[in-house]
ZAKE-496072 format. One record per residue (C-alpha): residue in one letter; x, y, z. Coordinates in steps of 0.05 Angstrom, whole numbers, plus 5000, padded with zeros to 4 digits. Each point is the difference from the previous one (the first is absolute). Last residue first. Layout:
<lumvexs>
code  px  py  pz
A  X  Y  Z
...
</lumvexs>
This chain:
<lumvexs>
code  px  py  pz
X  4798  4120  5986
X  4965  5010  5064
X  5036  5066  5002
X  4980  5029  4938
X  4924  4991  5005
X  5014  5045  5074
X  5041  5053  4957
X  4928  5003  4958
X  4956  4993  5069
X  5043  5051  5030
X  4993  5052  4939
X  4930  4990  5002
X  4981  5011  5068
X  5049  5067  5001
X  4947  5033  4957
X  4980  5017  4920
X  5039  4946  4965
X  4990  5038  4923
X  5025  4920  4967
X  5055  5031  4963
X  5026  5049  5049
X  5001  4952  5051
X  5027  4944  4954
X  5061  5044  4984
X  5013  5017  5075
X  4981  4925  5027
X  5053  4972  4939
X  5048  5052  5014
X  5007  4970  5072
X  5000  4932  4972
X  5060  5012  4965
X  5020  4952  4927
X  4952  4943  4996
X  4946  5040  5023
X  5014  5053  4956
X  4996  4948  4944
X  4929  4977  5021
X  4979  5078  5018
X  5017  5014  4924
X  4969  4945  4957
X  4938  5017  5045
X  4996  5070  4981
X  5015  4982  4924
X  4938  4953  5011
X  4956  5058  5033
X  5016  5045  4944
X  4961  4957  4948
X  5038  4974  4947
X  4984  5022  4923
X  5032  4963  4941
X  5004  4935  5019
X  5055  4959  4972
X  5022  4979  5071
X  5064  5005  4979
X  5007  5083  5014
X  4975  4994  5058
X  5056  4955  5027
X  5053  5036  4967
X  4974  5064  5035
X  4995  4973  5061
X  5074  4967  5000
X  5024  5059  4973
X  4978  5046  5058
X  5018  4957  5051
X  5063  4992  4967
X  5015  5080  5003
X  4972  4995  5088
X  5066  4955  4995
X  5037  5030  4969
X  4985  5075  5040
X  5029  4953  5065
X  4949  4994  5053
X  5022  5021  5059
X  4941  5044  5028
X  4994  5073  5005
X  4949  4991  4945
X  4985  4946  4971
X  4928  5009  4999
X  5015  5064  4961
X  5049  4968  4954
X  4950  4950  4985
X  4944  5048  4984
X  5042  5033  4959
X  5028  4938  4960
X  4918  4983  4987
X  4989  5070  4969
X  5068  5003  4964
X  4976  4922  4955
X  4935  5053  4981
X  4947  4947  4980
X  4962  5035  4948
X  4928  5039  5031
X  4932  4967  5007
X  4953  5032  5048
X  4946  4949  5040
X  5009  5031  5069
X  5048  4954  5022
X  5049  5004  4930
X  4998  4960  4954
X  5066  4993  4964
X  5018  5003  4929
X  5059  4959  4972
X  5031  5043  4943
X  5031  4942  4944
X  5067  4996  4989
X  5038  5019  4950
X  5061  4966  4988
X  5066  5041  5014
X  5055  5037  4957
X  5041  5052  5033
X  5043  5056  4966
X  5072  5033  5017
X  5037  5060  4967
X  5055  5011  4955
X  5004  5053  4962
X  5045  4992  4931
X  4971  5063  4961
X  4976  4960  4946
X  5000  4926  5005
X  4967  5011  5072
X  5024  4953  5044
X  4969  4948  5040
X  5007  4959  5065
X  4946  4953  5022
X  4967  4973  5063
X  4952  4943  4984
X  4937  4983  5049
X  4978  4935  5045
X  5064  4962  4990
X  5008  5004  5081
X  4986  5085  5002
X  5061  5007  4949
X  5016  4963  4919
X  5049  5027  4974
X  5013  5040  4928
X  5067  5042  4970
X  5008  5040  4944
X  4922  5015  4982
X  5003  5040  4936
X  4972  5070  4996
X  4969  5023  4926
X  4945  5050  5017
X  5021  5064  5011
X  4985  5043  5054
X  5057  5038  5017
X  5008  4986  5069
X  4950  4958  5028
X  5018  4949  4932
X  4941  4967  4984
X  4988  4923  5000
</lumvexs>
């Protein structure tokens, strides 16, 4: 590993754990020749899951993208930031053992209204109003009225 601040090549790693639940390495090194000491992370590869979009596009599933949309339904709402966070991880791990390489959007949509559910129905009917395009006051009472019988 290189030195940022001189740039030479012999560093040694003084100190290694394991972070993110065994999932990555955190290590300490210094450089043998001016004596920085600086911090790298070691983590498998993983493999870019593609999703298709509505309209056919493909783009990489963005892990920000879904926590946005959370936060936004969320909104105003008690819903604790670790919680919204586990959603988040939860979807992710879940995609990420189907083996599959490409998901379609309307899954990871799913994935999300189920957990918001779980968590505040109110940010459920705002998240799955956005998601599904409701288009009039019909639809958003026959959604909260699917909510109520259950």
């Amino acid at each position: 590993m290189k030195c940022s601040v001189c740039g030479d090549r012999n560093t040694k790693v003084i100190d290694s754990r394991p972070i993110d639940e065994d999932r990555a390495v955190r290590r300490r090194r210094v450089c043998e020749q001016c004596g920085h000491r600086f911090t790298t992370y070691e983590k498998q590869e993983e493999v870019v899951l593609m999703v298709i979009k509505k309209d056919g596009s493909r783009e990489a599933f963005d892990r920000n993208k879904v926590l946005n949309g959370i936060i936004k339904a969320c909104e105003k709402r008690k819903v604790e930031r670790s919680k919204m966070d586990a959603i988040v991880d939860n979807i992710e791990r879940g995609l990420a053992n189907t083996m599959t390489k490409e998901i379609e959007s309307t899954f990871i949509g799913e994935l999300i209204m189920e957990a918001l559910k779980e968590i505040d129905e109110v940010a459920y009917v705002r998240f799955a109003s956005v998601y599904r395009q409701f288009t009039d006051v019909e639809t958003f009472i026959s959604e909260i009225n699917k909510l109520l019988e259950k």
